[in-house]
C-alpha positions as CSV (number, residue, x, y, z in Angstrom):
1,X,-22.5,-127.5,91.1
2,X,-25.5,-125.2,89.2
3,X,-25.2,-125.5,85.6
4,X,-27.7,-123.0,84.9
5,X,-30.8,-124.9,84.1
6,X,-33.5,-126.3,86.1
7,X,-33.3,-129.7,88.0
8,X,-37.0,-131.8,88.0
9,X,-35.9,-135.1,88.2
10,X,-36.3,-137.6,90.8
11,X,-34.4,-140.7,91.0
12,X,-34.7,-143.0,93.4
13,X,-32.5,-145.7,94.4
14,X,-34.2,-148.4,96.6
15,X,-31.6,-151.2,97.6
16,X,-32.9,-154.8,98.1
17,X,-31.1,-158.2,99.6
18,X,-33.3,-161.1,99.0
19,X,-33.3,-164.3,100.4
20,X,-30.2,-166.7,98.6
21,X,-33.2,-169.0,97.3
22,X,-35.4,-166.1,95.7
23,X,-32.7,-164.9,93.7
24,X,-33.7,-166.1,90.3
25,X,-37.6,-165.2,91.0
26,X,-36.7,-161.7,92.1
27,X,-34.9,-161.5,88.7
28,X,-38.2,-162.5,86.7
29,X,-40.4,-160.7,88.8
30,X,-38.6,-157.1,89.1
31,X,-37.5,-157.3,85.0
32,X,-41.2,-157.5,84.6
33,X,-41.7,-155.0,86.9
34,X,-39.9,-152.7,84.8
35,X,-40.9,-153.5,81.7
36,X,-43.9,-152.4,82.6
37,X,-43.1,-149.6,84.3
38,X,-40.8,-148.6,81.4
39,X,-44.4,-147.7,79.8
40,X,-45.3,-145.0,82.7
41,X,-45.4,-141.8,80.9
42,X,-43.5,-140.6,84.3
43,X,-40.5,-142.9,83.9
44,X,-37.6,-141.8,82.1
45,X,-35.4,-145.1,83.0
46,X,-36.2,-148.6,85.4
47,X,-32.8,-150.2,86.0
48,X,-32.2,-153.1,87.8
49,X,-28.7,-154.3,89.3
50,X,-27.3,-156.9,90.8
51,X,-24.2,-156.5,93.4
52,X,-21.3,-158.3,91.7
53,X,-20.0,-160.7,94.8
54,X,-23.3,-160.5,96.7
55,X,-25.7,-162.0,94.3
56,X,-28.5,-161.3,96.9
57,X,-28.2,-157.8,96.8
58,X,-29.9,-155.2,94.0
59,X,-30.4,-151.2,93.4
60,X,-33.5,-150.3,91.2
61,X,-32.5,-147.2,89.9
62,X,-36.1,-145.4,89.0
63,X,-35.8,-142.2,87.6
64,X,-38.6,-140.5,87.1
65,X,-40.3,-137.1,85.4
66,X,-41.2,-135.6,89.0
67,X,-42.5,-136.3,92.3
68,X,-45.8,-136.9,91.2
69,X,-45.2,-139.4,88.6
70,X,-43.1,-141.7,91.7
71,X,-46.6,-141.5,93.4
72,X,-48.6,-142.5,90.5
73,X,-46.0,-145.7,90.1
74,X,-47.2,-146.7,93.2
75,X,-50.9,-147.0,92.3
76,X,-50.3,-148.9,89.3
77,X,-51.1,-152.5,89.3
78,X,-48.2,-153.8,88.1
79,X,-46.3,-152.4,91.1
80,X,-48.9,-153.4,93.5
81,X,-48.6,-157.3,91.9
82,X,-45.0,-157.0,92.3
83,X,-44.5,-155.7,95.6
84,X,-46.7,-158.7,96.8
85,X,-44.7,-160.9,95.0
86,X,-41.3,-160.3,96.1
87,X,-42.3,-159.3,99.9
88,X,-41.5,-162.7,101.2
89,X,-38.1,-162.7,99.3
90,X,-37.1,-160.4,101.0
91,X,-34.1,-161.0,103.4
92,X,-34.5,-157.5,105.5
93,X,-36.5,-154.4,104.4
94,X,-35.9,-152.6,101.1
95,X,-34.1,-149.1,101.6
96,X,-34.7,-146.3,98.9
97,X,-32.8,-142.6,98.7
98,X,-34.3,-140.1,97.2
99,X,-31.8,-137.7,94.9
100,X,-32.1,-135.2,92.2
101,X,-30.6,-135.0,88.8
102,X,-27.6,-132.5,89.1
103,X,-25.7,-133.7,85.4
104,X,-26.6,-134.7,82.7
105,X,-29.7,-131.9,81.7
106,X,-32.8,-133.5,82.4
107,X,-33.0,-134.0,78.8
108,X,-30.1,-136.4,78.1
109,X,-31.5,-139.0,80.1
């Protein structure tokens, strides 16, 4: 459904299973991921999940201003330490899906 008004945000979801025994540091290491990125100009919300029943298993839920301010993410350092970091906690690849805001307005996020 269109409400009228123009979509520009991207949020991205990018699902993560991590090894049983990197749990805890995954925890540390992506909260301080997105503290950090929390102070992006580009970022409107960094959330991080955990799957209740598979402790192993997260969603980052990255929403950000545009497409452009995703890429810049990527360039920060603080992204670059992290994703070294948690590589080898990794338990398979990370997945992310790409969506745009439909409700609420881009504004009440």
């Amino acid at each position: 459904m269109h409400y009228g008004f123009a979509m520009s945000l991207l949020i991205v979801h990018v699902q993560v299973c991590v090894k049983s025994e990197s749990v805890e540091a995954f925890k540390r290491a992506t909260s301080t991921n997105a503290h950090h990125s929390l102070q992006e100009r580009g970022i409107v919300r960094f959330d991080v999940v955990q799957q209740e029943g598979e402790p192993t298993r997260f969603v980052l839920v990255e929403v950000y201003r545009d497409a452009n301010a995703a890429a810049l993410h990527k360039e920060t350092s603080h992204y670059r330490v992290w994703r070294d970091l948690v590589a080898p906690m990794m338990a398979e690849p990370r997945r992310s899906l790409r969506y745009s805001n439909v409700a609420p307005e881009d504004g009440g996020w």
